[in-house]
C-alpha positions in Angstrom: -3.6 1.5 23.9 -0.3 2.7 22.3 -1.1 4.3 19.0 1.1 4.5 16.0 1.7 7.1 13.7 -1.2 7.4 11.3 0.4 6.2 8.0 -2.0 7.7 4.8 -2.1 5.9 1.8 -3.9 8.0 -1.3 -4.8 5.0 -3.5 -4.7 6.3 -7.1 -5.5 3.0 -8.8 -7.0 3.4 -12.2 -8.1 7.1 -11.2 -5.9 8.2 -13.6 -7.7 7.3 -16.6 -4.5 5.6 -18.2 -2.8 9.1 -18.4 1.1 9.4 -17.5 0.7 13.0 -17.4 -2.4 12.5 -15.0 -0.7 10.0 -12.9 2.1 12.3 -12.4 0.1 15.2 -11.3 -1.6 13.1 -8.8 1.4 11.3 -7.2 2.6 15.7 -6.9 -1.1 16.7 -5.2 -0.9 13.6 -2.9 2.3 14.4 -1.3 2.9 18.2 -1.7 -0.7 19.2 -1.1 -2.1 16.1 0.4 0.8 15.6 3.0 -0.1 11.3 1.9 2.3 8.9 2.9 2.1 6.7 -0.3 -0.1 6.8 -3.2 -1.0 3.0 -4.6 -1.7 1.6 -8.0 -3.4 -1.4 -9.6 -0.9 -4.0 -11.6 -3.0 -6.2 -13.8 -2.0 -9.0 -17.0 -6.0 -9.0 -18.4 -4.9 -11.9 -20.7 -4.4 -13.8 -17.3 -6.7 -12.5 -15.5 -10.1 -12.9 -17.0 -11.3 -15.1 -18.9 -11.9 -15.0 -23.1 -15.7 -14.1 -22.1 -15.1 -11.7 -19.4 -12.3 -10.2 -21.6 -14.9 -10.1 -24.9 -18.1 -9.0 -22.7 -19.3 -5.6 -23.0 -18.4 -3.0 -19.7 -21.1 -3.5 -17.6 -21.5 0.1 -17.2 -21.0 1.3 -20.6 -21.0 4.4 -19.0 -17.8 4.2 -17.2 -16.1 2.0 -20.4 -12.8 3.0 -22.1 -13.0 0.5 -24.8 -16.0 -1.7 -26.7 -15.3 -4.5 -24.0 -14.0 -5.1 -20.8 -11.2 -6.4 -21.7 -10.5 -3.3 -23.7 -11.2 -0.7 -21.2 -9.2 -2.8 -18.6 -6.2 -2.5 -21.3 -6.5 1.3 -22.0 -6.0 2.3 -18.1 -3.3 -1.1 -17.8 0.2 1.3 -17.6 3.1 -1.0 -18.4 5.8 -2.4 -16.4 8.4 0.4 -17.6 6.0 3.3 -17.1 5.5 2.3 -13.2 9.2 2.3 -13.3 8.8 5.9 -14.3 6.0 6.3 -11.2 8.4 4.7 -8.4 11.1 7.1 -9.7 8.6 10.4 -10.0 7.5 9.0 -6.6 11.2 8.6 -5.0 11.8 12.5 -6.4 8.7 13.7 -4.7 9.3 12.1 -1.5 6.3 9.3 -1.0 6.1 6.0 -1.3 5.2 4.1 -4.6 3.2 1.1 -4.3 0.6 -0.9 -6.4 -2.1 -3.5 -5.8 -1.2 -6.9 -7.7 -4.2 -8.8 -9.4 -2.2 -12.3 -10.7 1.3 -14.1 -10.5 2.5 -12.3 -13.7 2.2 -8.5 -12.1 3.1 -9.6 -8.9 6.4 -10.7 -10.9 6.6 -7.7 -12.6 6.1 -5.6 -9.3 8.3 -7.3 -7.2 11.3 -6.4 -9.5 10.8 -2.9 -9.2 11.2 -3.0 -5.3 8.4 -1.3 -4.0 8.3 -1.0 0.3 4.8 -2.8 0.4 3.0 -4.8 -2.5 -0.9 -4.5 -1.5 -3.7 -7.4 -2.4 -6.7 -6.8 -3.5 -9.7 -8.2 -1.4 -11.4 -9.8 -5.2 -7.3 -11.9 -4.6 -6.8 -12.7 -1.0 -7.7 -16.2 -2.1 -5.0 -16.2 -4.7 -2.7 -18.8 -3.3 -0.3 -19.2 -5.9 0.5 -15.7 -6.1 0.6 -15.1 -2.7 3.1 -18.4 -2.5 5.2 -16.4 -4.8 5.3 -13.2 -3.3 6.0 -14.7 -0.1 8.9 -16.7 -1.8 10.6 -14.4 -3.4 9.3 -10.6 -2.4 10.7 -9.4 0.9 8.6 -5.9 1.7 5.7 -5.5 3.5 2.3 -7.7 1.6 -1.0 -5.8 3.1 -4.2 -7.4 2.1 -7.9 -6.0 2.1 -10.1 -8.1 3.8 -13.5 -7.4 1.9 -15.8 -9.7 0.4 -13.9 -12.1 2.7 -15.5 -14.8 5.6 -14.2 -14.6 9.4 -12.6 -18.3 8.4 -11.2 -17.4 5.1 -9.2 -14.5 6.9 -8.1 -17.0 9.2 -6.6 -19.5 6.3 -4.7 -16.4 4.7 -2.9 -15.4 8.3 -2.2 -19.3 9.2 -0.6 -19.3 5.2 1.5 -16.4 5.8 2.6 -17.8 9.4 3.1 -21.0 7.9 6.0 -19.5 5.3 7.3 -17.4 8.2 6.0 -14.3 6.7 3.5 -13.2 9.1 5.5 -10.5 10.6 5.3 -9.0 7.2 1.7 -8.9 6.5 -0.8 -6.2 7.1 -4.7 -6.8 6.9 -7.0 -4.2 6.2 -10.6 -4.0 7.6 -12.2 -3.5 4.5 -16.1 -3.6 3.2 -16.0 -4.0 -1.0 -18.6 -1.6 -2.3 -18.3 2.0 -4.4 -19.7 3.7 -1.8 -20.2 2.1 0.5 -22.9 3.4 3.0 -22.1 3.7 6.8 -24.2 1.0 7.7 -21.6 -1.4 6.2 -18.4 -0.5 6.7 -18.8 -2.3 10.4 -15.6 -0.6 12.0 -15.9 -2.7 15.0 -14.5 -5.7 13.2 -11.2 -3.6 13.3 -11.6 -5.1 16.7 -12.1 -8.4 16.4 -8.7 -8.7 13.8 -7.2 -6.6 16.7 -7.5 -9.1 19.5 -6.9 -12.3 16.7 -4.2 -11.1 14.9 -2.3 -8.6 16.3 0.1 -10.3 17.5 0.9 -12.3 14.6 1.5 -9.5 12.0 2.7 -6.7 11.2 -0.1 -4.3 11.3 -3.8 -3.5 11.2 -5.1 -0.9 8.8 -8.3 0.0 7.0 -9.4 0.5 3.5 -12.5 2.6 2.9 -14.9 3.3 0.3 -17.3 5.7 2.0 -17.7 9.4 1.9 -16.2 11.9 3.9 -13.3 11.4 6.3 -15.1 11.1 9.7 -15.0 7.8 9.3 -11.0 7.2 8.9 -10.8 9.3 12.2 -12.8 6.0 13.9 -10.9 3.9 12.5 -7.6 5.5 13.5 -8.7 5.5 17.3 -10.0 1.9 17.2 -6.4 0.6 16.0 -6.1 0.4 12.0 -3.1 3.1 11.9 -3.0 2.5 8.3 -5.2 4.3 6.3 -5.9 3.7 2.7 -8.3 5.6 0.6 -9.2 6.2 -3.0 -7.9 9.3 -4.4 -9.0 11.3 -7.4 -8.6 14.5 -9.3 -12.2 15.1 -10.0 -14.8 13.2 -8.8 -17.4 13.6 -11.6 -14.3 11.9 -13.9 -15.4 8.7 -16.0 -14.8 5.6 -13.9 -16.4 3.4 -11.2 -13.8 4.5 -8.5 -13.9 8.5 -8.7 -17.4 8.8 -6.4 -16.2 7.2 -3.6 -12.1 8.5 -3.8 -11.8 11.9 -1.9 -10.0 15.0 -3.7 -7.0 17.1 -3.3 -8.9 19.4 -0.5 -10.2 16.3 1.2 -7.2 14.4 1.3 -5.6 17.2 2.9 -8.2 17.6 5.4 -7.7 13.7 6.1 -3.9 13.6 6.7 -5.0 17.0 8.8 -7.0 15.4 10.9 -5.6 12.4 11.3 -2.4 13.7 12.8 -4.5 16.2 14.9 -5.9 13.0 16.5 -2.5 11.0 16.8 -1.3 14.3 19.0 -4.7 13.8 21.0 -4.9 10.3 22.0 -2.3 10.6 25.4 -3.1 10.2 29.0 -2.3 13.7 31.0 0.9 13.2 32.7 0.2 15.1 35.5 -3.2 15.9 37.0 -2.9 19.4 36.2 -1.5 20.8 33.4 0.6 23.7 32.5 -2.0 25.0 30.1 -4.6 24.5 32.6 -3.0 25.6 35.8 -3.2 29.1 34.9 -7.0 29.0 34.1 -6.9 27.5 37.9 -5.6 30.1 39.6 -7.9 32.8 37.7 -11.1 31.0 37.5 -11.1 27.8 39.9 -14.0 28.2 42.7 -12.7 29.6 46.0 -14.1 28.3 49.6 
């Protein structure tokens, strides 16, 4: 197997509890202290998106609520289309890439203008045809899609859509289980596998989204092919929110990119039978007849 780069993606989302300043200061620990590759946010028109009752309805976890209703809390950490302007220029000064997760036609509109390398879907959206007809119309970066909550043949409409419009070569699918955490029992890395030998060859990439704890974990993923790695990051993970137990923190995110670049060195056949390195442990310790 020839392995790629391991590219890290710190997904910020709504982590940063609909604070510029916060935002900032995590887009600055991802890259300079993190070593990420591109931090990712959410893009969402609530109006569009849910309905009156699901906008009026009480957070389901009152707990984790910015506002008296869903629809309210969903508006509070909702940054505007100017301020992730402001992100993808903090990001570009930095040195990481800006991206954001699109829920509906209007934000992916909104996104798209700004130019971002790679617009990412959701898995609650993969089934959203007529924004993904748009994006594929009139986007030209990378579209990477999460695969959770999502049948064997639903996954196989989305890649025959995408290779219909010629786009295929620009989509990335993410092995992806849609839970917050989500226990190692059901994160099924071997289905990496199986959209390995189906799809490989028809797009761009393969990468995986978690939502579990720790990072041993990503490291499996890496060396079963999903060279893209996405994973929620926060600040704190005691913060207010449904996302911040199952993102990983500064240290952690460090120790991922770490890692994961320790095991992109690793994965090489020796070129000759014995190395350098070890030729001189041969010579002083090697069993003599």
């Amino acid at each position: 197997m020839n392995y790629k780069k391991p590219y890290i993606i710190a997904e910020i989302g709504c982590n940063h509890k609909g604070d510029m300043k916060i935002a900032k200061e995590m887009i600055y620990m991802a890259k300079i202290f993190g070593n990420a590759d591109a931090v990712k946010f959410q893009k969402r028109n609530n109006k569009e998106l849910l309905t009156d009752q699901q906008y009026n309805t009480p957070h389901p976890n009152p707990a984790n609520s910015y506002g008296n209703t869903y629809g309210e809390h969903r508006e509070f950490l909702e940054f505007d289309l100017d301020q992730h302007g402001i992100l993808k220029d903090y990001c570009e000064e930095v040195g990481i890439t800006y991206s954001t997760s699109v829920w509906d036609t209007t934000s992916a509109e909104e996104i798209a203008s700004l130019n971002p390398d790679f617009i990412k879907i959701p898995s609650a959206c993969n089934n959203h045809f007529e924004m993904l007809d748009w994006l594929c119309k009139n986007y030209k970066g990378e579209i990477h899609i999460s695969t959770g909550m999502t049948t064997k043949s639903e996954i196989e409409i989305l890649v025959d859509f995408f290779t219909e419009r010629k786009r295929n070569k620009d989509l990335v699918i993410y092995n992806c289980t849609s839970g917050y955490p989500v226990p190692f029992e059901d994160i099924c890395l071997l289905d990496i596998l199986k959209l390995k030998e189906k799809y490989e060859s028809k797009v761009k990439s393969i990468g995986f989204s978690g939502h579990h704890l720790g990072i041993a974990v990503d490291i499996a993923a890496y060396t079963l092919g999903a060279h893209i790695i996405e994973r929620h990051f926060t600040l704190d993970r005691t913060w207010k929110g449904t996302d911040h137990s199952a993102s990983l923190e500064p240290m952690g995110l460090r120790k991922l990119c770490r890692d994961l670049q320790a095991t992109f060195k690793a994965l090489t056949y020796k070129q000759k039978d014995i190395l350098d390195i070890e030729n001189v442990q041969r010579v002083k310790l090697k069993y003599k007849k």
